[in-house]
Backbone of each chain as nested JSON, in Angstrom:
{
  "chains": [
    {"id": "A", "residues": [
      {"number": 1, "name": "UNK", "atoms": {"N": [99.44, 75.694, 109.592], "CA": [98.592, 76.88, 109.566], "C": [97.635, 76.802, 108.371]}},
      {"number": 2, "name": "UNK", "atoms": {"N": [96.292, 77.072, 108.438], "CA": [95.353, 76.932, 107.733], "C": [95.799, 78.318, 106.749]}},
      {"number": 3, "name": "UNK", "atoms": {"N": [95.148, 77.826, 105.274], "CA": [95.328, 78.838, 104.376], "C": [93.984, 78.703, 103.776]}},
      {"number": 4, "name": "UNK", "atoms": {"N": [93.595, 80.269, 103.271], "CA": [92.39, 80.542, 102.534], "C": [92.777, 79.6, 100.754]}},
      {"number": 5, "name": "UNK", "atoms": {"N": [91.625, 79.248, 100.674], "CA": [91.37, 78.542, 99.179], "C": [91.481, 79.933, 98.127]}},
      {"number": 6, "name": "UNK", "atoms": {"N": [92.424, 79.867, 97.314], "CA": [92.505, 81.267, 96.669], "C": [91.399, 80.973, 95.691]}},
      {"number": 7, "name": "UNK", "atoms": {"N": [91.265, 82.589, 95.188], "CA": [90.088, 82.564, 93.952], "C": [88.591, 82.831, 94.885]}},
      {"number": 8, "name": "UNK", "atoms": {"N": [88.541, 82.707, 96.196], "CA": [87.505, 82.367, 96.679], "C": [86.974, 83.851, 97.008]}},
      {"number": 9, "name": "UNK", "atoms": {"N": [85.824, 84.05, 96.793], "CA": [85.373, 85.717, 97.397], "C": [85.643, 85.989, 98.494]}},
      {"number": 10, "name": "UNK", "atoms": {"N": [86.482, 87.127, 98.465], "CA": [86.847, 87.957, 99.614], "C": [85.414, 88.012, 100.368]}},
      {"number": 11, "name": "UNK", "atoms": {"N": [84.967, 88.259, 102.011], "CA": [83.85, 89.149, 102.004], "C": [83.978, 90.34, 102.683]}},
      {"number": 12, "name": "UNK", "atoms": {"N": [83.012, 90.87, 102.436], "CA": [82.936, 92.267, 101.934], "C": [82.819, 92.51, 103.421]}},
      {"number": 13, "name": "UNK", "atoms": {"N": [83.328, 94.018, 103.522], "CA": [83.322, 95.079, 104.679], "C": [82.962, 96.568, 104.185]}},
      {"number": 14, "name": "UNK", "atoms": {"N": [82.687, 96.819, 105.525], "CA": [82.265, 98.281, 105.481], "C": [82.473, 99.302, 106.438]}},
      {"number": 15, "name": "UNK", "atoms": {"N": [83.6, 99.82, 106.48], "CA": [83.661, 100.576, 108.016], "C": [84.851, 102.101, 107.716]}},
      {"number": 16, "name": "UNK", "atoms": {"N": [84.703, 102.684, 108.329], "CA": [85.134, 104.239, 108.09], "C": [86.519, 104.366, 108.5]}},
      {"number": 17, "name": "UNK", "atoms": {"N": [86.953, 104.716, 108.071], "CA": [88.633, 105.139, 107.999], "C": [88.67, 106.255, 108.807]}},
      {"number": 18, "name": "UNK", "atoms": {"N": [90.04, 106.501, 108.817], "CA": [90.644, 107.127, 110.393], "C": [90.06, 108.718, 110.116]}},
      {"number": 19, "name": "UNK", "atoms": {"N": [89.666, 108.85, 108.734], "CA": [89.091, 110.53, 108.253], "C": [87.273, 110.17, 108.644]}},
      {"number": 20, "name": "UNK", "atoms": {"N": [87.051, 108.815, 108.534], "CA": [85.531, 109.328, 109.106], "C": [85.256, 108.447, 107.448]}},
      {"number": 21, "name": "UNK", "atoms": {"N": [85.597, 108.332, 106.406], "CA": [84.921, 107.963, 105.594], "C": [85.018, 106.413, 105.118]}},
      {"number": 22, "name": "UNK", "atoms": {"N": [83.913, 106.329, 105.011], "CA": [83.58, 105.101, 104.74], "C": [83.805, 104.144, 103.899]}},
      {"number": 23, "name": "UNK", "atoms": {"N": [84.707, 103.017, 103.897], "CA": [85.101, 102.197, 102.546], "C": [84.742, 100.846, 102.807]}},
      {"number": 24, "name": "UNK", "atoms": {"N": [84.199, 100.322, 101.41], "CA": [83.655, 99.585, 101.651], "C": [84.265, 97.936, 100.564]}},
      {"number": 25, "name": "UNK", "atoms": {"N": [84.742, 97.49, 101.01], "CA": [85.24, 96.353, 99.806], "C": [84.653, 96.298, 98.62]}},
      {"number": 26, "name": "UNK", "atoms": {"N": [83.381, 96.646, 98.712], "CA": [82.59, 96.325, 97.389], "C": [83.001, 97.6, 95.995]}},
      {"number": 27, "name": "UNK", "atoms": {"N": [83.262, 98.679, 97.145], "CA": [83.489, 99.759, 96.543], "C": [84.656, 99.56, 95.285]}},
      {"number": 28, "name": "UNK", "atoms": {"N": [85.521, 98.564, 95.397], "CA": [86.299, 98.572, 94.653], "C": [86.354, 97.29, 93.478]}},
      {"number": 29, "name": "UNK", "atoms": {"N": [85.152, 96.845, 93.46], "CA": [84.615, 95.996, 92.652], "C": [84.297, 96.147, 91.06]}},
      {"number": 30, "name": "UNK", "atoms": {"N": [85.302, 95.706, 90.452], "CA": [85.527, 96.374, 88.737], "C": [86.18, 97.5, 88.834]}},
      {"number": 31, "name": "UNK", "atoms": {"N": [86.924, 98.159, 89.726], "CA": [88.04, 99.111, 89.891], "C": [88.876, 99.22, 90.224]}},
      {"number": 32, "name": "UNK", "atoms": {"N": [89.242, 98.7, 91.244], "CA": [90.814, 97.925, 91.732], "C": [90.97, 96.954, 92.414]}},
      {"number": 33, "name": "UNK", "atoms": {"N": [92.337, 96.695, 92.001], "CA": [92.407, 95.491, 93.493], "C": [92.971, 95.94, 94.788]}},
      {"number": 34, "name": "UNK", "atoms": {"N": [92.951, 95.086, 96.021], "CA": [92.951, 95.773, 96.894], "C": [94.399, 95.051, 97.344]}},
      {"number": 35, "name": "UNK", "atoms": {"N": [95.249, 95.16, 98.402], "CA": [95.486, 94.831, 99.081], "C": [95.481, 95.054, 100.754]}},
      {"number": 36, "name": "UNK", "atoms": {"N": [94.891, 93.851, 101.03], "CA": [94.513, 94.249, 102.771], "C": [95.143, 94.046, 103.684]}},
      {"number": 37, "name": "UNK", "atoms": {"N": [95.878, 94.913, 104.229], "CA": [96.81, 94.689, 105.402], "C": [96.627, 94.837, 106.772]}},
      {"number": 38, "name": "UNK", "atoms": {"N": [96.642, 93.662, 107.694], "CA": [95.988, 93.223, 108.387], "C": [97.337, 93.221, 109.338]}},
      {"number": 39, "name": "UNK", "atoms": {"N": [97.598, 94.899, 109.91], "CA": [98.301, 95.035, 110.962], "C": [98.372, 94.819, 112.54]}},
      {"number": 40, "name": "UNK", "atoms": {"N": [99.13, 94.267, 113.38], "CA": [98.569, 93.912, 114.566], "C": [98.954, 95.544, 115.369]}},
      {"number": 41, "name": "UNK", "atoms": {"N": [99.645, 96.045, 115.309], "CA": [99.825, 96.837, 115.822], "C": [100.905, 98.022, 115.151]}},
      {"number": 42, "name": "UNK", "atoms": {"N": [101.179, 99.245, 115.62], "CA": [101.894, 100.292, 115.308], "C": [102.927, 100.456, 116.257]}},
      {"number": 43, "name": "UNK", "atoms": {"N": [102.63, 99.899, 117.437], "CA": [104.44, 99.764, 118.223], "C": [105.425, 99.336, 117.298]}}
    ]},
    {"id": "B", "residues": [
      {"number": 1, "name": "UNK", "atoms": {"N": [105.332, 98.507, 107.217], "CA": [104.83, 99.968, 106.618], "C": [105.35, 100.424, 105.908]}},
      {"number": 2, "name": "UNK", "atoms": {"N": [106.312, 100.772, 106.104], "CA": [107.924, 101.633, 105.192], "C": [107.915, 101.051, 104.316]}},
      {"number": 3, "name": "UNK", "atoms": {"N": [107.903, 99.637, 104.112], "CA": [108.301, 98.93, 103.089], "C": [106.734, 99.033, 102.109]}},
      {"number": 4, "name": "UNK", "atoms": {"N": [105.88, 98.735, 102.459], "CA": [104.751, 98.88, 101.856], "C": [104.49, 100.112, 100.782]}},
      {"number": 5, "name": "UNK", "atoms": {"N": [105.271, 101.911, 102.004], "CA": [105.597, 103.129, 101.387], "C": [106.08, 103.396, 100.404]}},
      {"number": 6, "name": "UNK", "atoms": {"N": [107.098, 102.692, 100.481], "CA": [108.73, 102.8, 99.52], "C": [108.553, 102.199, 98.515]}},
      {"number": 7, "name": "UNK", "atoms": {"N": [107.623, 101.428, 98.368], "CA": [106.61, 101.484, 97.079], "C": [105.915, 101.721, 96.393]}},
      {"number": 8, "name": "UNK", "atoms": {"N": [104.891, 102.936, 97.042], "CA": [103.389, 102.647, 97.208], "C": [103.158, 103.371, 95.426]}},
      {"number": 9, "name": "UNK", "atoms": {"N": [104.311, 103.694, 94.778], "CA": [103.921, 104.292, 93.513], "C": [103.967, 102.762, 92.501]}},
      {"number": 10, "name": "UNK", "atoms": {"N": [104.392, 102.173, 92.756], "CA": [104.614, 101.077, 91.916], "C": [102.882, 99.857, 92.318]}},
      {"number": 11, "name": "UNK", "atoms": {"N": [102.401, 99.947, 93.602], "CA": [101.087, 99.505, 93.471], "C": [100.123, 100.584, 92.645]}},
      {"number": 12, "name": "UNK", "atoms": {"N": [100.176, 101.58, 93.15], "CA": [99.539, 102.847, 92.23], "C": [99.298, 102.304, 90.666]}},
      {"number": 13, "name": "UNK", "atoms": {"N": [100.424, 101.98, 89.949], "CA": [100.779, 101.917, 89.015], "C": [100.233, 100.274, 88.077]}},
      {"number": 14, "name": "UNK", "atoms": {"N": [99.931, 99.708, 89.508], "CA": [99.079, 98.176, 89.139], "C": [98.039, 98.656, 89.634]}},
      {"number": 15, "name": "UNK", "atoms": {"N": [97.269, 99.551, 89.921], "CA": [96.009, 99.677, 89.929], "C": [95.638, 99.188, 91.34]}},
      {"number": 16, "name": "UNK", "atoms": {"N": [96.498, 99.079, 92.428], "CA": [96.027, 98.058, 93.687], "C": [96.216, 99.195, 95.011]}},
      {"number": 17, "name": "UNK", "atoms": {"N": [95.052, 98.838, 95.46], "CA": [94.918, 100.495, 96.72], "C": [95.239, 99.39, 98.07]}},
      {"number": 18, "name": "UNK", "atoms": {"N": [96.217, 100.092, 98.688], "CA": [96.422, 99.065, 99.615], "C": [95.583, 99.609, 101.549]}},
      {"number": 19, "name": "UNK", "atoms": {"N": [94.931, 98.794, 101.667], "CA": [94.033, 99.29, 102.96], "C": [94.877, 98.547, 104.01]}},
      {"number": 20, "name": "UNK", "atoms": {"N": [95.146, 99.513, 105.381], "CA": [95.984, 98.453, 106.369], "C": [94.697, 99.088, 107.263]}},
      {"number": 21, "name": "UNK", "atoms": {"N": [94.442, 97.575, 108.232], "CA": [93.268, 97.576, 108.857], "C": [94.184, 97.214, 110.635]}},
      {"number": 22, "name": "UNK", "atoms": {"N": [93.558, 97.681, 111.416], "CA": [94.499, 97.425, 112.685], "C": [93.526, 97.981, 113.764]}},
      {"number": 23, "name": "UNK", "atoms": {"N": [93.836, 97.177, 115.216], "CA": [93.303, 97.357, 116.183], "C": [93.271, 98.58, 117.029]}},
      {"number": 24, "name": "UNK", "atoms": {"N": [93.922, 99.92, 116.681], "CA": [93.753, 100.728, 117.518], "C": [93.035, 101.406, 116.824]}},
      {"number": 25, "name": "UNK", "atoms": {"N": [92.376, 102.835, 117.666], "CA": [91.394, 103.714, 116.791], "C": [91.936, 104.781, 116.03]}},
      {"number": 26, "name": "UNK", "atoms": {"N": [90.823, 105.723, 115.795], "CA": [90.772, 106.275, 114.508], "C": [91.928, 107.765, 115.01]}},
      {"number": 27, "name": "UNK", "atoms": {"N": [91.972, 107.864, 116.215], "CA": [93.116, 109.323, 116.432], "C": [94.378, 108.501, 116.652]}},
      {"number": 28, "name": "UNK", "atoms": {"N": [94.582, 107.355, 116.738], "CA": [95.736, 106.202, 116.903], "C": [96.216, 106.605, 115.427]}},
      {"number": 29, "name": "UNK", "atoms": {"N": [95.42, 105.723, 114.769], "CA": [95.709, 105.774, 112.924], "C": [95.973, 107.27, 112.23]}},
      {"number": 30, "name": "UNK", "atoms": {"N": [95.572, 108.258, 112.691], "CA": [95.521, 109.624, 112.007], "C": [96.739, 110.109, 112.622]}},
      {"number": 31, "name": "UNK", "atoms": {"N": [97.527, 109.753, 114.353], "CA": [98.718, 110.133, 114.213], "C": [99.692, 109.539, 113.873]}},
      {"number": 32, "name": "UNK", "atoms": {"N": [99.672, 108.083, 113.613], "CA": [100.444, 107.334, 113.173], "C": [100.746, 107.415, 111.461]}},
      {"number": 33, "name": "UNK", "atoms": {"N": [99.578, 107.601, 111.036], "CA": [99.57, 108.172, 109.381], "C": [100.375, 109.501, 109.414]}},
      {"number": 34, "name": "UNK", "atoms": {"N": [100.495, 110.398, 109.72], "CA": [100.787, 111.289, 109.619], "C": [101.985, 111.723, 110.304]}},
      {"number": 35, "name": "UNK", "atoms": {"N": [102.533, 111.02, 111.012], "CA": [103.807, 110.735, 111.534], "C": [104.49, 110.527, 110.59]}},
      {"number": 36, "name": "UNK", "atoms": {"N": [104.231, 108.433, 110.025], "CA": [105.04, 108.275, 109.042], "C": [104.73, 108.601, 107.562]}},
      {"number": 37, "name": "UNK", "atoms": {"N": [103.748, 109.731, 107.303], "CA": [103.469, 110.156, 105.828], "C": [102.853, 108.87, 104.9]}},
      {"number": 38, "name": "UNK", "atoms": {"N": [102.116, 107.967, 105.94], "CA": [102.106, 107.0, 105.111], "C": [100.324, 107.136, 104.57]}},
      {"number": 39, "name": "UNK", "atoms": {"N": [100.942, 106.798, 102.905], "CA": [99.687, 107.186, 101.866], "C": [98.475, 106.63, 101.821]}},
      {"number": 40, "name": "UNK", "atoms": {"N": [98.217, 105.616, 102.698], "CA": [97.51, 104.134, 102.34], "C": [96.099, 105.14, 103.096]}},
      {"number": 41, "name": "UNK", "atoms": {"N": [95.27, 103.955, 102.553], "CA": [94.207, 103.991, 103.804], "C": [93.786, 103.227, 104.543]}},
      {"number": 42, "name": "UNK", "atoms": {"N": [93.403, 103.857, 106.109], "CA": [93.563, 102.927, 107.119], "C": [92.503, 103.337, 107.658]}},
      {"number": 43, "name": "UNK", "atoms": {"N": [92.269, 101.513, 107.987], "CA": [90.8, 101.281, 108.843], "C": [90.681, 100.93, 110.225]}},
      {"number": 44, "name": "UNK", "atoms": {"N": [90.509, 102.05, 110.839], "CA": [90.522, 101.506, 111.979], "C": [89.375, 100.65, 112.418]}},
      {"number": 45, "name": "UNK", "atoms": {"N": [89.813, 99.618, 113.374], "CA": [89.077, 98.379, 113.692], "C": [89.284, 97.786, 115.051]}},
      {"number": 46, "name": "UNK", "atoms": {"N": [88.83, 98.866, 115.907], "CA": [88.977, 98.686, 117.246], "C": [88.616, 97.138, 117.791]}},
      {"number": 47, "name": "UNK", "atoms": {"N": [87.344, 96.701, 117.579], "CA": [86.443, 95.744, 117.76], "C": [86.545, 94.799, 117.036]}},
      {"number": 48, "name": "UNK", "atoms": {"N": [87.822, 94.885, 115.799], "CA": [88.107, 93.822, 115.275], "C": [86.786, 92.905, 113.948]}},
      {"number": 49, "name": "UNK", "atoms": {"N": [86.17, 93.481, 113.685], "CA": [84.81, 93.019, 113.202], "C": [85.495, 92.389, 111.645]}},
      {"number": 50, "name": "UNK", "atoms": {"N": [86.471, 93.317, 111.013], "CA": [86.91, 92.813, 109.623], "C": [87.678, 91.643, 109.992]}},
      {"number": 51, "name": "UNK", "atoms": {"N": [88.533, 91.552, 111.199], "CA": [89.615, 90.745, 111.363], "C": [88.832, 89.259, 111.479]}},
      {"number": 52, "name": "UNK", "atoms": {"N": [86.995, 89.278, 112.404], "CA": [86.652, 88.118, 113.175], "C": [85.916, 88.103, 111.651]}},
      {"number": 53, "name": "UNK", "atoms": {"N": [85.539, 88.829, 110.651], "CA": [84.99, 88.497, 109.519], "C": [85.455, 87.349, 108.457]}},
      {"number": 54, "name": "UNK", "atoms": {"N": [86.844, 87.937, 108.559], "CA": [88.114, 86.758, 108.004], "C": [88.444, 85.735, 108.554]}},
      {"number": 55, "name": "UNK", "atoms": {"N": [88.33, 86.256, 109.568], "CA": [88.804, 84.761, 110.597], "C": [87.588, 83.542, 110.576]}},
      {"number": 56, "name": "UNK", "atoms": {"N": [86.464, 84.697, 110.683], "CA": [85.123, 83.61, 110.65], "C": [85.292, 82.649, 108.905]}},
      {"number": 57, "name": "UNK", "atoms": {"N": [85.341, 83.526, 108.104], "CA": [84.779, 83.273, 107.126], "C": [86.059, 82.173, 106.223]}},
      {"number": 58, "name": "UNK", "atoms": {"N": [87.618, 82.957, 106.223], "CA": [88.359, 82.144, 105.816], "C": [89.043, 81.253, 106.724]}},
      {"number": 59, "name": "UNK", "atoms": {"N": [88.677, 80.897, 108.01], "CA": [89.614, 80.392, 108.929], "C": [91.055, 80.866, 109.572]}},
      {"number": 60, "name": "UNK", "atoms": {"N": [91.05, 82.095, 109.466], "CA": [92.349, 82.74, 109.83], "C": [92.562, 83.12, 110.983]}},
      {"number": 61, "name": "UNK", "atoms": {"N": [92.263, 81.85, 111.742], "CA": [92.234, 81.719, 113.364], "C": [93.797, 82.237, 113.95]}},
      {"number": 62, "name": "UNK", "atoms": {"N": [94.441, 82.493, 113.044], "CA": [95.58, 83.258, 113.633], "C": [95.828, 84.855, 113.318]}},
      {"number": 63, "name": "UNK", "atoms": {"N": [95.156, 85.266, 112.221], "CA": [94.933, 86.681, 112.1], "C": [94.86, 87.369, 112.865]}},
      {"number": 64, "name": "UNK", "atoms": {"N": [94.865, 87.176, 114.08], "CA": [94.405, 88.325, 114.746], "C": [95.767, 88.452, 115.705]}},
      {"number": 65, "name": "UNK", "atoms": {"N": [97.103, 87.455, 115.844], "CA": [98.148, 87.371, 116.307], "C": [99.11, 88.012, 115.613]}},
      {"number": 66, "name": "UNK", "atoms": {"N": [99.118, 87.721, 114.224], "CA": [100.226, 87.603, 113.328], "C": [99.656, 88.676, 112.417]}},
      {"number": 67, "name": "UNK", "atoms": {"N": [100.703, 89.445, 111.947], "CA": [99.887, 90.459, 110.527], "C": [99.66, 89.008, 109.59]}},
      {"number": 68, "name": "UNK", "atoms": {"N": [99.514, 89.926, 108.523], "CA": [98.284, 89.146, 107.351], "C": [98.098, 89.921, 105.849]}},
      {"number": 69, "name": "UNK", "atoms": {"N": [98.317, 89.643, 105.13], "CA": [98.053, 90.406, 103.998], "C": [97.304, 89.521, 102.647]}},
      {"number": 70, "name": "UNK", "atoms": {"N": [96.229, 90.277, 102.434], "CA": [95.516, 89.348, 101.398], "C": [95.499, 90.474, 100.765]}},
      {"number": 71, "name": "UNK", "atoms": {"N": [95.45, 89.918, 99.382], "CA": [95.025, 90.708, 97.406], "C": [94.224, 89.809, 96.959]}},
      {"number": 72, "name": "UNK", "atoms": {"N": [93.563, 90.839, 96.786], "CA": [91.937, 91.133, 96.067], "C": [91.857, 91.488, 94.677]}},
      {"number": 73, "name": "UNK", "atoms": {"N": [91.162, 90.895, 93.722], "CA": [91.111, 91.488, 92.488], "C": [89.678, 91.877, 92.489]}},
      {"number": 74, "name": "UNK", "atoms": {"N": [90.009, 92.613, 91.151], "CA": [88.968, 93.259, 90.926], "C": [87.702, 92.64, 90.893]}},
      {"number": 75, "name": "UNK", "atoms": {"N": [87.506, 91.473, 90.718], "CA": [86.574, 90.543, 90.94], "C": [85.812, 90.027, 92.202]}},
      {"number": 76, "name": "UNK", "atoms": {"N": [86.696, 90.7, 92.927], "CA": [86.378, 90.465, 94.593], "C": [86.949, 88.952, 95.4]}},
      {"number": 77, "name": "UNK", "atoms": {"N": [87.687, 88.593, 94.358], "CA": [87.903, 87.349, 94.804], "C": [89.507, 87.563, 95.311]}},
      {"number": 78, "name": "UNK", "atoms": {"N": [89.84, 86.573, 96.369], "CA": [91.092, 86.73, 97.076], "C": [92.03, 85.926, 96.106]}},
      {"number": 79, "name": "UNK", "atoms": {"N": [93.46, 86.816, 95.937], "CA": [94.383, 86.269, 94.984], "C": [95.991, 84.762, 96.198]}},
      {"number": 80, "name": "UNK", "atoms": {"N": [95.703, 86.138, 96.612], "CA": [97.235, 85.475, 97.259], "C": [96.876, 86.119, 99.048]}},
      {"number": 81, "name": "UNK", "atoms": {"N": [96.918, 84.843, 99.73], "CA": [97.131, 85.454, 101.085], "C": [98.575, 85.454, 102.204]}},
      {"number": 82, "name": "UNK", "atoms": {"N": [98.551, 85.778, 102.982], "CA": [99.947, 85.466, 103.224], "C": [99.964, 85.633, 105.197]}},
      {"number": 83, "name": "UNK", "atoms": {"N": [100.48, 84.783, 105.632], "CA": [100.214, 84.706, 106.713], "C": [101.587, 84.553, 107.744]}},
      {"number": 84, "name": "UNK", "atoms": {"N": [101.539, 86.293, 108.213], "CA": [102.977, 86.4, 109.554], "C": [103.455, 85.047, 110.091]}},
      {"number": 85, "name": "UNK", "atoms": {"N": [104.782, 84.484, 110.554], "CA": [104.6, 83.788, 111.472], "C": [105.278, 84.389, 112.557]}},
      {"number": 86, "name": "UNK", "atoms": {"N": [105.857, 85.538, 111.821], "CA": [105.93, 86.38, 113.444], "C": [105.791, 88.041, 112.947]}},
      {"number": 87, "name": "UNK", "atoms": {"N": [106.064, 88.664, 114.05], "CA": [105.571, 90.149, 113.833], "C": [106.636, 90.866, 112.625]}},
      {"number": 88, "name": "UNK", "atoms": {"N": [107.719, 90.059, 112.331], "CA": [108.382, 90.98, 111.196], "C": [108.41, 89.875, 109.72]}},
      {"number": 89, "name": "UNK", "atoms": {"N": [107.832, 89.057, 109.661], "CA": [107.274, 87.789, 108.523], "C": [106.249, 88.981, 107.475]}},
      {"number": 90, "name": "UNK", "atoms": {"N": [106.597, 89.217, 106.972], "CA": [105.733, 90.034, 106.074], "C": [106.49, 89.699, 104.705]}},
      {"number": 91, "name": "UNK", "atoms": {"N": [105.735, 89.85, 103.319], "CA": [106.018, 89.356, 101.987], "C": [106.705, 90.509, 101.208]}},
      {"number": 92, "name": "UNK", "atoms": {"N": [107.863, 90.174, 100.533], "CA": [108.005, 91.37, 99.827], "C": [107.143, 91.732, 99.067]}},
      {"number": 93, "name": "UNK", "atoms": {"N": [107.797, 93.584, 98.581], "CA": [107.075, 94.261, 97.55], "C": [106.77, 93.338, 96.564]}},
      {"number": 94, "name": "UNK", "atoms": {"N": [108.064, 92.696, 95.893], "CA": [107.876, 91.955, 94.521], "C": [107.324, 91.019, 94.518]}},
      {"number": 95, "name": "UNK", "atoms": {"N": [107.173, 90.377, 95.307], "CA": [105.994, 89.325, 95.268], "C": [104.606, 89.633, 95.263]}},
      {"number": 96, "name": "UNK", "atoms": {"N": [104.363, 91.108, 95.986], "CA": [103.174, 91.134, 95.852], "C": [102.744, 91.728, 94.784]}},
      {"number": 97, "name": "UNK", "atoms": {"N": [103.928, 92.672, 93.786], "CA": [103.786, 93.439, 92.769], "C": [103.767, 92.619, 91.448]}},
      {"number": 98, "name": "UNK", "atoms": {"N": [104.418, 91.208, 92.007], "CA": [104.321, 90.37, 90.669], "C": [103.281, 89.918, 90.278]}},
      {"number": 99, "name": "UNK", "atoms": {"N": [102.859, 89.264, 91.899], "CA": [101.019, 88.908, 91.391], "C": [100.263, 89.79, 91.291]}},
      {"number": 100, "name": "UNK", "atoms": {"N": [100.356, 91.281, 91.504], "CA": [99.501, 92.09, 90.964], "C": [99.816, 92.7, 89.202]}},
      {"number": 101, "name": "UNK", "atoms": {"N": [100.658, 92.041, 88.842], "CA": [100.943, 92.169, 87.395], "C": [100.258, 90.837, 86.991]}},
      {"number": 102, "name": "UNK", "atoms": {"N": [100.419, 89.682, 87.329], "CA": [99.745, 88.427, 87.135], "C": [98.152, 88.681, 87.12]}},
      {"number": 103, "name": "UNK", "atoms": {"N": [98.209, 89.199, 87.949], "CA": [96.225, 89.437, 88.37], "C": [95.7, 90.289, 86.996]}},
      {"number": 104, "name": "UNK", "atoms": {"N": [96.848, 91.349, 86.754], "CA": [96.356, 92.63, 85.709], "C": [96.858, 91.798, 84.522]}},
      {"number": 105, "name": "UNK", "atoms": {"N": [97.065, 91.023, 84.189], "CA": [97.331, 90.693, 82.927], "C": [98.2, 90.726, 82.278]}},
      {"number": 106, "name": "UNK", "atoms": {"N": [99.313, 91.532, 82.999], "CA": [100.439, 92.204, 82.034], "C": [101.833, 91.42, 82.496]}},
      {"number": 107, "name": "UNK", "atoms": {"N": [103.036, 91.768, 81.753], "CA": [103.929, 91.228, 81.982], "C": [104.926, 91.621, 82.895]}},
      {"number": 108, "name": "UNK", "atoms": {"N": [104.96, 91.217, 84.009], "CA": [106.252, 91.859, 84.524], "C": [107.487, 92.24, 84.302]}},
      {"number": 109, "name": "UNK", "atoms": {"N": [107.98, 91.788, 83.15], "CA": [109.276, 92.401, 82.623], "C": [108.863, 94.053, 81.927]}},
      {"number": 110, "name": "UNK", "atoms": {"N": [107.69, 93.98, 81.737], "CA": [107.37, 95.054, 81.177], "C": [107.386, 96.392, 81.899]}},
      {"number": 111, "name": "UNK", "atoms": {"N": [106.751, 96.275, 82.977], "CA": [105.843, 96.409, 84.244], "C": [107.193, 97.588, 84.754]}}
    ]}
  ]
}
């Protein structure tokens, strides 16, 4: 299984959350880190 | 999820906002959040656009099968990724809380 080269720039997204508002990866640039969880499903 | 929950004060506490991104929509995610009280924020991604973004960009031609969890520092750069090999393959808290003490500088015994 292929793995991302760490250290390497995330890229950036932009899309609205389940309230409608909008987040954007960049948004958290010099403010936190993120972790992105990349669920397949809620069953 | 739960497990992600049953933490979520101790990422708080490293400074790390955890976003879970997933294929159903946005009244999917708002009852499912609110079902399990869970704090995070969630993106819904019907169309998959973040998932084929990653997939395009880091090769994570299996992302879209298997969950997936990548950390991000503040720099924007990806720390640690981690890749399902099946639907309950997910990383513990402490691993991910260690490298987010690693990332922040600080010591985990401290921590």
């Amino acid at each position: 299984m292929s793995r991302v080269s760490l250290n390497q720039n995330a890229p950036n997204f932009s899309l609205p959350d389940y309230t409608g508002r909008v987040v954007s990866l960049a948004d958290f640039r010099g403010k936190k880190n993120v972790l992105l969880v990349f669920n397949r499903t809620f069953a | 999820m739960a497990q992600l929950r049953q933490d979520h004060a101790k990422f708080i506490a490293r400074n790390v906002e955890v976003i879970v991104v997933g294929p159903e929509n946005a009244q999917a995610f708002a009852d499912y959040f609110q079902r399990e009280s869970l704090p995070f924020t969630g993106l819904p991604d019907p169309t998959a656009s973040v998932l084929k973004l990653y997939g395009q960009e880091v090769n994570l031609f299996k992302l879209g099968r298997m969950p997936a969890q990548v950390l991000i520092d503040q720099e924007g750069n990806a720390r640690f990724v981690h890749y399902g090999h099946n639907m309950s393959d997910i990383p513990s808290n402490e691993e991910i809380l260690s490298l987010a003490d690693e990332i922040n500088g600080t010591n985990p015994a401290q921590a």
